[in-house]
C-alpha positions as CSV (number, residue, x, y, z in Angstrom):
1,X,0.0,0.0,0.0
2,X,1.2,3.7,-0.9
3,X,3.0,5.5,1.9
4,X,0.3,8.4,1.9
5,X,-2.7,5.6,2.2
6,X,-0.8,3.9,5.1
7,X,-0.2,7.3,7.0
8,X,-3.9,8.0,6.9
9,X,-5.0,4.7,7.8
10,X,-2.5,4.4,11.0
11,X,-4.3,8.3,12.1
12,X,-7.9,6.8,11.6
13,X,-7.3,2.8,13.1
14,X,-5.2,5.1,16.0
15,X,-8.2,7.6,17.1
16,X,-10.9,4.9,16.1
17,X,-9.6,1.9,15.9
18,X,-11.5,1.4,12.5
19,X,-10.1,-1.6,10.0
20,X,-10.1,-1.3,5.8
21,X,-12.5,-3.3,4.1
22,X,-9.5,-4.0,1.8
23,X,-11.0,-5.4,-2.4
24,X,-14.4,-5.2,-0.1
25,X,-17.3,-5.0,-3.1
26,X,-19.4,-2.4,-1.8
27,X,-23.5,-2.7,-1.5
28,X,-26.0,-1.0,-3.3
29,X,-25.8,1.6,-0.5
30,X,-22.7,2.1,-0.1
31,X,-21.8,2.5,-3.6
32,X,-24.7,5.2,-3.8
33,X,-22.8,7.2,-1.1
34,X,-19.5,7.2,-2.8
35,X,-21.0,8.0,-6.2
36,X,-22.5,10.8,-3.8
37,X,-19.2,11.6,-2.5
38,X,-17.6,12.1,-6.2
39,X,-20.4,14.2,-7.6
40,X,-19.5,16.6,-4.4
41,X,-16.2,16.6,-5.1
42,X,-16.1,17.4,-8.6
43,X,-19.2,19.8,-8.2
44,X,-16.4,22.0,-6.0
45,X,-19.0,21.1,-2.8
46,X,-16.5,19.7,-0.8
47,X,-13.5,21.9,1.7
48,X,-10.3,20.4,2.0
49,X,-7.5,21.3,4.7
50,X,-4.9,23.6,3.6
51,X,-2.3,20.5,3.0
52,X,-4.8,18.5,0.7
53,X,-3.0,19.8,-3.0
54,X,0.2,18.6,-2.1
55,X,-1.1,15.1,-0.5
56,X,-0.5,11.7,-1.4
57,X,-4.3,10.4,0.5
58,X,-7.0,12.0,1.8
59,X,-9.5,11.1,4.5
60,X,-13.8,11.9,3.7
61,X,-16.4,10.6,6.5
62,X,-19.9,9.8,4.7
63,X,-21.5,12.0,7.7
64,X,-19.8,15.1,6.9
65,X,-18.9,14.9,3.0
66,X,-17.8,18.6,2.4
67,X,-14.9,17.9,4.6
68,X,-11.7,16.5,3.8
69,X,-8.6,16.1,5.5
70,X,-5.0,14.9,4.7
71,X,-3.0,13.0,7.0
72,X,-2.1,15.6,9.7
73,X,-5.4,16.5,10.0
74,X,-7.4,13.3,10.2
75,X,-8.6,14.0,13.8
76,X,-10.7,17.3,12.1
77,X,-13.0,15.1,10.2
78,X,-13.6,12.1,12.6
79,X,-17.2,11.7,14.6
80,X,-17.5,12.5,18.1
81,X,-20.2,12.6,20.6
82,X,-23.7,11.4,19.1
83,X,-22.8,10.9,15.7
84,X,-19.8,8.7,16.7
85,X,-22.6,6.6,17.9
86,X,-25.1,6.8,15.0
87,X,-24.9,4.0,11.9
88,X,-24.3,5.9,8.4
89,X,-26.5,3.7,7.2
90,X,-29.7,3.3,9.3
91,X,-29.1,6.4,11.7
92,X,-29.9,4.9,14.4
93,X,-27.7,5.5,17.8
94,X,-25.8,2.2,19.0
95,X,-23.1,1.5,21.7
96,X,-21.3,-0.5,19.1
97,X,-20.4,1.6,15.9
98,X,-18.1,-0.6,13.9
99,X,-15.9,1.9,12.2
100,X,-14.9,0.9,8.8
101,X,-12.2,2.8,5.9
102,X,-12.8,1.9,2.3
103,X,-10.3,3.4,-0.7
104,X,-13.1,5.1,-2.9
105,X,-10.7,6.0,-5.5
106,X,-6.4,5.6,-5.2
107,X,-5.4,7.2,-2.2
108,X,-9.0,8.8,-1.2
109,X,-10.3,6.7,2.2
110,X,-13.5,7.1,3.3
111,X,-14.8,6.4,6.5
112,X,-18.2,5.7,8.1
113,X,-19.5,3.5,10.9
114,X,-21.9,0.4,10.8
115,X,-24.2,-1.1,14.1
116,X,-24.2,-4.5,14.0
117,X,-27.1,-5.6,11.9
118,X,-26.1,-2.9,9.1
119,X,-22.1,-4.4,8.9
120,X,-24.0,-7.6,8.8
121,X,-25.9,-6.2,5.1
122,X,-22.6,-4.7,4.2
123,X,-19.8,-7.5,4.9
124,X,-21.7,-10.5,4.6
């Protein structure tokens, strides 16, 4: 794996402890968000850290896809509170929010957290 992808990985797995769904084949849903993601993107919708045109990866969460980070600033776009708690995919507020990294495109990582029934849909 490319040095930048690694370097944002170790930030996320260190203040989450999220793992990569690495060659995971994402679900209907989750491909929807991602196309979702890349439509922001190019449409100019998203804000990137100051650090993001020289970067080798990039970190987006699917609950807050204007904002993106590079490696040094990881900890700006991670959930806290509540929404650390919510599933991206149902909503609904759990004690035990899986959080997951998947490489939507070479060296962007997006992460987003799953309760247990939802991971269950998504990683069969």
């Amino acid at each position: 794996m490319r040095g930048g992808v690694m370097t944002v990985l170790e930030q996320v797995a260190r203040h989450t402890g999220a793992r990569l769904l690495a060659g995971h084949e994402p679900s209907t849903w989750l491909r929807g968000r991602l196309v979702d993601l890349v439509t922001r993107w190019r449409a100019g919708q998203s804000l990137g850290c100051a650090h993001l045109p020289g970067a080798e990866a990039w970190l987006v969460a699917l609950w807050d896809p204007a904002r993106v980070a590079c490696p040094a600033c990881v900890p700006l776009v991670l959930a806290s509170g509540e929404e650390d708690r919510t599933c991206d995919r149902c909503r609904i507020v759990h004690l035990d929010v899986r959080p997951l990294l998947v490489e939507a495109l070479p060296g962007v990582l997006v992460t987003f957290g799953l309760c247990p029934s939802c991971f269950g849909r998504e990683v069969p």
